[in-house]
C-alpha positions as CSV (number, residue, x, y, z in Angstrom):
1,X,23.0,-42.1,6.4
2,X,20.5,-41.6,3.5
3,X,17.8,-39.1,3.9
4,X,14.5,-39.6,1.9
5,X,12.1,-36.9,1.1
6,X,8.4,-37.6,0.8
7,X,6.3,-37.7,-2.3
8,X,4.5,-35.6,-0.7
9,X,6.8,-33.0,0.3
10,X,8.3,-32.9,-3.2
11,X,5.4,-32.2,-4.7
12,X,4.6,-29.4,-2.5
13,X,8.1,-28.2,-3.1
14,X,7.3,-28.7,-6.9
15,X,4.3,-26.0,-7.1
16,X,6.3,-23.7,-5.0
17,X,9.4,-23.3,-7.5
18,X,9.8,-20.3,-9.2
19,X,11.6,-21.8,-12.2
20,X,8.6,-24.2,-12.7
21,X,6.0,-21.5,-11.8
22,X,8.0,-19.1,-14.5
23,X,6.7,-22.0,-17.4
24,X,2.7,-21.1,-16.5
25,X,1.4,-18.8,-18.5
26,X,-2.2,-17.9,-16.5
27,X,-1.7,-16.5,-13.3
28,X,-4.8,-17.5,-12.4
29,X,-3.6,-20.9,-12.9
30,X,-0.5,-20.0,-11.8
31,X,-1.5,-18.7,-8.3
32,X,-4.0,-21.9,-7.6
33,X,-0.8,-23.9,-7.8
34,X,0.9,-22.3,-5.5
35,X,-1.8,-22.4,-3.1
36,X,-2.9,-25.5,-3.1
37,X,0.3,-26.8,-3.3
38,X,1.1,-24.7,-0.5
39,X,-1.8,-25.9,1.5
40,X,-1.4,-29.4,0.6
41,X,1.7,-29.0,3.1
42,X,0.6,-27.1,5.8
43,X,-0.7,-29.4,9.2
44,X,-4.3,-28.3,9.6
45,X,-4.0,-26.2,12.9
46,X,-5.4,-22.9,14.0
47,X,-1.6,-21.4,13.5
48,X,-2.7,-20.6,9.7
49,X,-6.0,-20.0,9.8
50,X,-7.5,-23.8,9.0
51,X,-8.9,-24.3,12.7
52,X,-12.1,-26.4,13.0
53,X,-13.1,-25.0,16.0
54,X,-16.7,-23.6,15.6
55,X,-16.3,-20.0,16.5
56,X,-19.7,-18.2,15.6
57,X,-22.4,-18.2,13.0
58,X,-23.0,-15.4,10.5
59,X,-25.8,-15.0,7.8
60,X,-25.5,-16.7,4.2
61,X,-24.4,-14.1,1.4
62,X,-24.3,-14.8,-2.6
63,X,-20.8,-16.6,-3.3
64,X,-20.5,-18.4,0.1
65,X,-19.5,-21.7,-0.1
66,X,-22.4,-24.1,0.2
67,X,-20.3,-26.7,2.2
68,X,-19.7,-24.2,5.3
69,X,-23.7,-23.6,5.3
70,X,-25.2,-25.4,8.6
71,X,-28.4,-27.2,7.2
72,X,-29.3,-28.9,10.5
73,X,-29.7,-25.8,11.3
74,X,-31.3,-24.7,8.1
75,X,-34.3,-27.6,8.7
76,X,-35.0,-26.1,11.6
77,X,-34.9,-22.2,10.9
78,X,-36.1,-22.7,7.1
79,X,-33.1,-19.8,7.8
80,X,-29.7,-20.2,6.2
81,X,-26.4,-19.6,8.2
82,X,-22.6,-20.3,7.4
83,X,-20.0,-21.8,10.1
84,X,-17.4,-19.5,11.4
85,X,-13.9,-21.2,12.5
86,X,-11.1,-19.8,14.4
87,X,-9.2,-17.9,12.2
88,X,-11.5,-17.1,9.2
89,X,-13.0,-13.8,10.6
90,X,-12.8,-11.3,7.7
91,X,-9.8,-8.8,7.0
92,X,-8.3,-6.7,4.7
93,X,-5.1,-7.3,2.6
94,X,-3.6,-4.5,0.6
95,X,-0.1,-5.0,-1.6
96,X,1.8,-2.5,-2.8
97,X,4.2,-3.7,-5.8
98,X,7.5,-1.4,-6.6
99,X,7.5,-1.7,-10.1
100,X,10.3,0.7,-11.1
101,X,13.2,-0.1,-13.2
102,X,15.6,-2.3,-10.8
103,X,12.8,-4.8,-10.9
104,X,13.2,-6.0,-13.9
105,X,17.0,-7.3,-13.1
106,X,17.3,-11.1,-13.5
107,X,20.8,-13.1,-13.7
108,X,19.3,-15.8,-15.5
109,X,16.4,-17.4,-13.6
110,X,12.9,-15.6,-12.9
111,X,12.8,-11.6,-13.0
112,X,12.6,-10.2,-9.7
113,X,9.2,-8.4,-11.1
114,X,8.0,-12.1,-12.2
115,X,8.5,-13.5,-8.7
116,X,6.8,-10.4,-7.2
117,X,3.9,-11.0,-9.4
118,X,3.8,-14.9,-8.0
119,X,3.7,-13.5,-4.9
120,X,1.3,-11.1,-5.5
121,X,-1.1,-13.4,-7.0
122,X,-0.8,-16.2,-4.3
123,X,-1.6,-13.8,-2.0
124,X,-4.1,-12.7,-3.5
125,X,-5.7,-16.1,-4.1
126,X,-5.2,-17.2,-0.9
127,X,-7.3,-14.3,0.8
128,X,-10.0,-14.4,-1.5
129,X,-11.0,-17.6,-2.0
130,X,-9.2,-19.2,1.0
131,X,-10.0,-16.4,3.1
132,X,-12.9,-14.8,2.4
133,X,-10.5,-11.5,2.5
134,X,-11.2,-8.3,0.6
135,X,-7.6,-7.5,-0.9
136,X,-6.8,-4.6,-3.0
137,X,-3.6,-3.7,-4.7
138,X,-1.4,-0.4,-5.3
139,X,1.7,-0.4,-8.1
140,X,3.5,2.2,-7.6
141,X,7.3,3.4,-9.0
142,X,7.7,7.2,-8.6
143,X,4.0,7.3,-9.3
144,X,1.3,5.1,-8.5
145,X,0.4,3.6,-11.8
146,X,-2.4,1.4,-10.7
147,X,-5.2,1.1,-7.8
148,X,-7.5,-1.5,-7.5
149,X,-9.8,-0.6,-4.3
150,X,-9.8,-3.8,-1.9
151,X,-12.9,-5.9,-2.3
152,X,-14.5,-9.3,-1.9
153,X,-17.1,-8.3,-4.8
154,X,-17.1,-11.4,-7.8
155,X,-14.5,-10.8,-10.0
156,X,-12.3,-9.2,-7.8
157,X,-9.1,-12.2,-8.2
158,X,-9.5,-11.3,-12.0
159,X,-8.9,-7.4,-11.3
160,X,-6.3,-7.4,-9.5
161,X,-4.8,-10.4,-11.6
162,X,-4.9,-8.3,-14.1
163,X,-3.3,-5.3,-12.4
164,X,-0.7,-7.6,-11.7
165,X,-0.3,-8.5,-15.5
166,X,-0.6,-5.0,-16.4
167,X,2.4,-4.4,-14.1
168,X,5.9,-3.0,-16.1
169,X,8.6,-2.0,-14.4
170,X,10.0,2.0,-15.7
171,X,11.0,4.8,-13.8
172,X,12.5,4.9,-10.2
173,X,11.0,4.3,-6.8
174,X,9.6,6.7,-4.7
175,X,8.2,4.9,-1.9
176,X,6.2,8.7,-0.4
177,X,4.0,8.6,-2.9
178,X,2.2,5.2,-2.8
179,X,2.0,5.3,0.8
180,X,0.2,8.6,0.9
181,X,-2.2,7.2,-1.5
182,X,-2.7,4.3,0.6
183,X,-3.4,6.7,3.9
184,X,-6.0,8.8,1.8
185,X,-7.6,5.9,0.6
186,X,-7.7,3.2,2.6
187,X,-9.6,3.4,6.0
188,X,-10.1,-0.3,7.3
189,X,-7.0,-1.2,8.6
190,X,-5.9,-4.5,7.7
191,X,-2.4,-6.1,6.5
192,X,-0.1,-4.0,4.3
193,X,2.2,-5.7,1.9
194,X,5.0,-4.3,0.3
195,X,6.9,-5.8,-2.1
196,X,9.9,-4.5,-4.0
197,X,14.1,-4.5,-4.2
198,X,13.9,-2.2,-1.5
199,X,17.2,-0.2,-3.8
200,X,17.0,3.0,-0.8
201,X,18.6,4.3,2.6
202,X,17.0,1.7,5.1
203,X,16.0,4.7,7.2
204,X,14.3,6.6,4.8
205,X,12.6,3.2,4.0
206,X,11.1,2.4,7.2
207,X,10.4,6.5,8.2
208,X,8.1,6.4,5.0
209,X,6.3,2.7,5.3
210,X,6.3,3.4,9.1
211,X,3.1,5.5,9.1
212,X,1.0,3.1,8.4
213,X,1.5,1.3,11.6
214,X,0.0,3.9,13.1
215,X,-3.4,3.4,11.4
216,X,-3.7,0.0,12.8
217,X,-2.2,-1.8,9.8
218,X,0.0,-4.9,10.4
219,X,2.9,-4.5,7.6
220,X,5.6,-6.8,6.5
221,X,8.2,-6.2,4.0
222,X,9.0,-8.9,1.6
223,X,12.5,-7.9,0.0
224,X,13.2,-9.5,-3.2
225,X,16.6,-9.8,-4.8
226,X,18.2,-12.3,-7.2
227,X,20.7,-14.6,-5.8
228,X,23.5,-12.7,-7.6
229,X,22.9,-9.4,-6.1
230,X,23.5,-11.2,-3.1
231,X,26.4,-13.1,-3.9
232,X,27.6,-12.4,-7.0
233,X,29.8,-15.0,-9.0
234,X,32.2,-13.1,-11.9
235,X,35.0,-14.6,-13.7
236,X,36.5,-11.6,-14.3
237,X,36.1,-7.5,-15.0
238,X,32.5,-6.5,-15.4
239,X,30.4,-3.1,-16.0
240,X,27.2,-3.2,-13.8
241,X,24.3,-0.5,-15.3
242,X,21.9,0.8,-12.7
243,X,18.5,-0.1,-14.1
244,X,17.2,3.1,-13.0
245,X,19.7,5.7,-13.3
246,X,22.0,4.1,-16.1
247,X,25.1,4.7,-14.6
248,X,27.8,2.4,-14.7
249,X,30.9,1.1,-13.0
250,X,33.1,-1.4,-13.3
251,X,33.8,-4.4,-11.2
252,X,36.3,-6.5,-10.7
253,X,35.6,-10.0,-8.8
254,X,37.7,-9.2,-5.6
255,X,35.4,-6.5,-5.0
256,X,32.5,-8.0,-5.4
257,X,33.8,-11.3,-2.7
258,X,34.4,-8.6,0.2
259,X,33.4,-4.9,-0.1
260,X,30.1,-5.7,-2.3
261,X,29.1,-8.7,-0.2
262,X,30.5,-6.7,3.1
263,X,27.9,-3.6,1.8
264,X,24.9,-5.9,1.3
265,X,24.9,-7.9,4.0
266,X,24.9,-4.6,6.0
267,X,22.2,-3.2,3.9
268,X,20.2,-6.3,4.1
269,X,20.6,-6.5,8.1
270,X,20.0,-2.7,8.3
271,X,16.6,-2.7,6.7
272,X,15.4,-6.1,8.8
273,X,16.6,-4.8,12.5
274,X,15.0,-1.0,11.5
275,X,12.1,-2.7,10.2
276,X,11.5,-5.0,13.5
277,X,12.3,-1.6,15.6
278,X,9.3,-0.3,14.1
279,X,7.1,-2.8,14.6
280,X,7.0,-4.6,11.3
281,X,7.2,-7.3,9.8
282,X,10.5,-8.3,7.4
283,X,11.3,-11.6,5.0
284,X,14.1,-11.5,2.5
285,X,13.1,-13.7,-0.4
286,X,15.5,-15.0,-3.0
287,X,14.4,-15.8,-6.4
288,X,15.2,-19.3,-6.5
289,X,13.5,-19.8,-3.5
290,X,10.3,-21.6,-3.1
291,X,7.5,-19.4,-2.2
292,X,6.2,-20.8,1.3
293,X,8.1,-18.1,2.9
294,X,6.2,-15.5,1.6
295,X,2.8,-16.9,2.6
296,X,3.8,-18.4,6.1
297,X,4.2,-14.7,7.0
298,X,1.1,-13.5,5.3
299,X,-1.2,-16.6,7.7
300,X,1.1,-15.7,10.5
301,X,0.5,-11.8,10.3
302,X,-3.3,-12.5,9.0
303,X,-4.1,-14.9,12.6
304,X,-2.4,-11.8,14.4
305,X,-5.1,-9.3,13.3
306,X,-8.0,-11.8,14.1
């Protein structure tokens, strides 16, 4: 029987590709894409935030939307107030982006680092101006090379867009040093993001990220990898280089349909089930995957926290 998709659906499917998103220069314009494509899909319900139940009213500030204000209310007063729904009380999102070496990997399609940075940027653009979020952001490799303190202030979507721009991947991931940077800094607690390749002992990954559970932060992992470190197709012989510590080692394609799949599957299923075990959050995201993923967890873990 023939299945027909929606024009609908295929157009939200369209702003959420990666090789389409790859063609858009602007993040800005780039990131309001995704979102509203995104949100174009999404059934209106209190499960991601877009409730219209009336939940309280709080005092007008400069760069409120106008529509939320309550001028009924505003005749009567001569006072202005803004409508608060289920699900948009304020909170706190803070992404930390591995930008060492390994992220630069790509077997064709979008760099891991590129789809990190439309993830990044969604995010971002969905707290702040779908939100009303503050949302900060830490890049890190074995140091942290960039912080930009999380804020609601105007112009905040341009700094960290820009951080996100600034963004190259070099050196090798150390994932102690961001996160102690994060503790020092950081008191609110809020949602913690960290994106990277995740290229270290599962273990040693969640004992470091793990921490920050304790300060009242929800934290999800979002694991991105290109299709072919996954499942990697070879017609023959092959020398791999490790994009962060140059070594090499050939491959021949039996290996890499058993013992290479065998060790990342494990790897992959190691760092989700030690990752739940600690109370976090995990998503492995594919770089030829749409980007829905990614954000359905951030609404899902952003309600939690409200």
């Amino acid at each position: 029987m023939l299945r027909f998709r929606s024009r609908r659906a295929d157009t939200v499917q369209r702003f959420l590709d990666p090789a389409v998103l790859g063609t858009i220069s602007s993040l800005d314009l780039l990131a309001r894409t995704v979102v509203d494509g995104f949100v174009a899909g999404l059934h209106r319900s209190p499960d991601f935030g877009f409730s219209q139940e009336f939940a309280e009213y709080r005092a007008y500030a400069p760069g409120d939307d106008l529509r939320h204000v309550d001028w009924s209310l505003y005749g009567r007063t001569d006072r202005t107030y803004i409508k608060r729904y289920r699900g948009e009380t304020n909170s706190q999102l803070t992404v930390l982006l591995d930008a060492s070496n390994s992220m630069e990997f790509t077997s064709g399609g979008v760099k891991k680092m590129d789809y990190a940075r439309f993830i990044a940027a969604a995010l971002f653009y969905l707290a702040i101006k779908r939100q009303r979020d503050a949302a900060g952001l830490i890049v890190f490799d074995d140091e942290v090379r960039d912080y930009v303190r999380p804020s609601v202030r105007n112009g905040q979507l341009a700094r960290l867009l820009g951080g996100l721009e600034a963004a190259e991947p070099r050196a090798r991931t150390d994932f102690g040093k961001p996160l102690q940077h994060f503790q020092e800094l950081l008191h609110r607690r809020g949602i913690a993001i960290v994106i990277s390749d995740f290229y270290e002992d599962p273990e040693l990954v969640v004992k470091t990220i793990e921490p920050l559970r304790f300060h009242g932060n929800e934290v999800v992992l979002f694991h991105i990898l290109d299709p072919q470190e996954v499942r990697p197709v070879m017609n023959g012989p092959s020398v791999l280089v490790d994009l962060e510590t140059e070594q090499r080692i050939e491959v021949i394609p039996e290996y890499a349909k058993t013992t290479y799949r065998e060790k990342i599957d494990a790897h992959v299923e190691s760092l989700r089930s030690k990752t739940k075990a600690a109370g976090m959050d995990y998503q492995l995201l594919l770089t030829d995957q749409p980007l829905d993923n990614a954000l359905r967890e951030y609404l899902t873990l952003r309600q939690a926290g409200n």
